[in-house]
N, C-alpha and C positions, 0 to 999 in steps of 0.2 A: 704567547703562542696561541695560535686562531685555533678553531676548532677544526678547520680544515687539513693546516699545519699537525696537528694530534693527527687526526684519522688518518692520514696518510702514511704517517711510520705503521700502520696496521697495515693497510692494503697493499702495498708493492710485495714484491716477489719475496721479498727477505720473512713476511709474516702472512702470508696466507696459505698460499697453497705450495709452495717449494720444496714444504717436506710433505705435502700428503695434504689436499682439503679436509682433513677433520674434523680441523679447529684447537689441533692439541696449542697451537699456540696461546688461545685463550687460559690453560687450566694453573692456576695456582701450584705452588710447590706442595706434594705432599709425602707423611714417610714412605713413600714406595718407591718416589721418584723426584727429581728435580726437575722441574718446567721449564721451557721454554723462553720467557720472559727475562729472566737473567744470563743467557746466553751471550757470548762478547759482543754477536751480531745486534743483537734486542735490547740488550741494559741500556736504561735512558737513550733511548734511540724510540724501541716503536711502541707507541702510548696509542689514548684515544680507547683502553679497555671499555671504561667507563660507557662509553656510548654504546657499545654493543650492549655491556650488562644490563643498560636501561632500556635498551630496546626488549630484548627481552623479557625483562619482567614483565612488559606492560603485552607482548604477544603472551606470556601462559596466563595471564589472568583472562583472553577471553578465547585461547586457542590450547590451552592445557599440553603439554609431553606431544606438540604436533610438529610446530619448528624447531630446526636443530640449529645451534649456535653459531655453525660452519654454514649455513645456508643464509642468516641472518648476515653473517661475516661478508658473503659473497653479494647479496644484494647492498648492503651497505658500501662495501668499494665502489660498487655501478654506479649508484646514485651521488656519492660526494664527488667521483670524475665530471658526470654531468651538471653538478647542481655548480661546480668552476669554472664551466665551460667547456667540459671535454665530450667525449663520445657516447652512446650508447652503443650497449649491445645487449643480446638475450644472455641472461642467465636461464640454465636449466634448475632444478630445483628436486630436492627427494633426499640430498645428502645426509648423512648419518653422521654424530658426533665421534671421534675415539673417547678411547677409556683409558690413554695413555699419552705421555711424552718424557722426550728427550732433552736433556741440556747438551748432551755429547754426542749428539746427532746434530743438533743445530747448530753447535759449535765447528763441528766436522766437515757440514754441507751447505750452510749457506754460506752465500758470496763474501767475499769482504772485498770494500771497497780500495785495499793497497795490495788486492793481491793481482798479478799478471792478468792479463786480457786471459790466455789460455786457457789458465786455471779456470776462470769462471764459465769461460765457454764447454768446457769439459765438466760441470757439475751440473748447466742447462740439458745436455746435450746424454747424460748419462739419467736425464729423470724425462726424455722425451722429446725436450726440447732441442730447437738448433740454432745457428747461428743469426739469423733472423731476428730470432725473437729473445735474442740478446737485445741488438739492439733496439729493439721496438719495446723490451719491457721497461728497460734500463732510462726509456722518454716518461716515463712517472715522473723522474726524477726534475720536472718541469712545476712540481709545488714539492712542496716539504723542507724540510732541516737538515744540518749536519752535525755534530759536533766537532770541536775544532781539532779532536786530536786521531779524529780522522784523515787531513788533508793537512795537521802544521807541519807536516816534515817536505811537503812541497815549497813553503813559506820560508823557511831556515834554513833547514839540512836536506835539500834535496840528496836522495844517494849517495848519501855522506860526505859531499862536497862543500859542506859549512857553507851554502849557498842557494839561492832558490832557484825554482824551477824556471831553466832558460825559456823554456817553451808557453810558461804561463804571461799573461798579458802584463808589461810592466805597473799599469794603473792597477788591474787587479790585485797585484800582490799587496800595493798598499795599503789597500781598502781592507784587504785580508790581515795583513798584519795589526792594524789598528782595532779590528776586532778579535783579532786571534792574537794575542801579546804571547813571547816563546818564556811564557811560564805557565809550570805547570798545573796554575788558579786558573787559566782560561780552557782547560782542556774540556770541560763542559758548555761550554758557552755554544750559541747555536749562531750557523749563518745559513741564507738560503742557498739552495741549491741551485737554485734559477733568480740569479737578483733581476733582471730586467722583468719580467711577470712572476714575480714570488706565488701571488696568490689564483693565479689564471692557467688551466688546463691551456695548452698550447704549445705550437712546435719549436718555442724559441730555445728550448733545451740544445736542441739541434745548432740552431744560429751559435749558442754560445759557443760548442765543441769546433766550429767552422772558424769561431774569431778567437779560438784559443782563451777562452773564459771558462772552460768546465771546472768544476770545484775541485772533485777528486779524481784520483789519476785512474781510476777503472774506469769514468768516464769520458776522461781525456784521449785516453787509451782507444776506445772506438775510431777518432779520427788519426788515429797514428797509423792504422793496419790498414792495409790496402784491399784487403777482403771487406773492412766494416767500412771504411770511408765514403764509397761509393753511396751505400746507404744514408749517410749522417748527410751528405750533402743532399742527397733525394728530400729526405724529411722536411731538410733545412728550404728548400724551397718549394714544396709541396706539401699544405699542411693537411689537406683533405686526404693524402695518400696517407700519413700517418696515423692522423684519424683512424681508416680504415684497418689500416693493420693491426693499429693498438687494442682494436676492438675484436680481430682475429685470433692476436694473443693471448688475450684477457683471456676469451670463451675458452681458449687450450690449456692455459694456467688453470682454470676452475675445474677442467674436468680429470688432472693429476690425483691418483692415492684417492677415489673418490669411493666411500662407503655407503653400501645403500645394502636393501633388504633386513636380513638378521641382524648384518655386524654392525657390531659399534649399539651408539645409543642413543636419545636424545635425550642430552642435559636438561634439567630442570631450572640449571646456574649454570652458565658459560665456567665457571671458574673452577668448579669442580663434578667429580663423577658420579653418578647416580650410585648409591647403593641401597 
């Protein structure tokens, strides 16, 4: 796994700011509460802690209790888009750690990738966001990992039809099954998300959903719906427009559940709460 590959199960919508910029994603399990990280959404899914904790240790040693973990989080997503080739944008900056989280909040709220297009549109859409910037978040998904037991019932048992998914490319499936075997030893096993630029910020996310190659079916699912389609084909052939939006979204994602002044805190350790 790159290190690009890690940081990116951090930065998409599933682990930054979806439930709230705070950063409770970063905090360890403690007995008050169960964290965020072993959520069905997050377990061996979104990594890459490690680089934020480093990052911050080495900002208090000559910035003491200044930057908060959720701000570091937030310029870190910026700069790994761009350092693959993806976009800039301004991050604003001032946010405030929490002093709490959820396993059953994030279990509750964030997306999964086998649940209906609706549904996900309906959890964007109910914290601010709209249809749009579905699809425009949902183009992260142009680096990073999957697990296989995300996406093997397209593979085998589509719908319960002891058969795979008619819609999926016949080459892909093969390629998929050889890496995803239908036992369940391969259910951890990672494939990319975007095999033609695995490691390249770009719009070919888009081309895959057009040539029926998306891995999982919430992102298949964008080109099926004639609301999202129009979109998925826009991106697919104009990557400067995607560019631009992704970097519109980005800045609306950061500025969700955002804590500043009194509330909240600034960690000392991303992982845990000040007392």
């Amino acid at each position: 796994m790159s290190y690009f590959g890690d940081i990116h199960s951090v930065f998409t919508y599933g682990g930054t700011c979806y439930l709230g910029c705070d950063g409770s994603v970063l905090l360890d399990d403690t007995e008050d509460f169960q964290g965020e990280k072993n959520a069905f959404p997050n377990r061996n899914s979104a990594r890459g802690y490690e680089v934020i904790d480093n990052i911050k240790a080495d900002v208090e040693k000559y910035c003491p209790s200044t930057v908060s973990c959720v701000d570091i989080l937030a310029l870190a997503a910026r700069e790994a888009v761009v350092l693959v080739g993806g976009p800039f944008w301004p991050v604003l900056l001032g946010r405030r750690d929490g002093t709490t989280a959820s396993q059953q909040a994030a279990n509750e709220q964030l997306p999964s990738p086998i649940e209906p297009l609706e549904n996900i549109t309906a959890k964007f859409t109910s914290k601010g966001l709209d249809l749009k910037d579905v699809v425009v978040l949902s183009g992260a998904h142009t680096i990073g990992f999957a697990q296989c037991f995300t996406f093997k019932r397209r593979l085998f048992n589509f719908q319960g039809t002891g058969k795979p998914d008619p819609t999926l490319d016949a080459s892909a499936i093969s390629s998929l099954q050889s890496m995803c075997p239908d036992t369940d030893s391969s259910n951890s096993n990672l494939a990319p998300l975007d095999t033609a630029s695995t490691y390249k910020f770009d719009n070919m996310y888009y081309t895959n959903l057009v040539n029926n190659v998306g891995l999982l079916e919430s992102d298949q699912a964008l080109m099926k719906d004639p609301k999202t389609a129009p979109m998925v084909n826009s991106y697919s052939a104009y990557p400067y427009l995607f560019w631009n939006d992704f970097s519109t979204s980005m800045a609306k994602l950061g500025n969700l559940g955002v804590l500043t002044g009194k509330k909240g805190q600034i960690r000392k350790k991303c992982g845990a709460v000040n007392y």
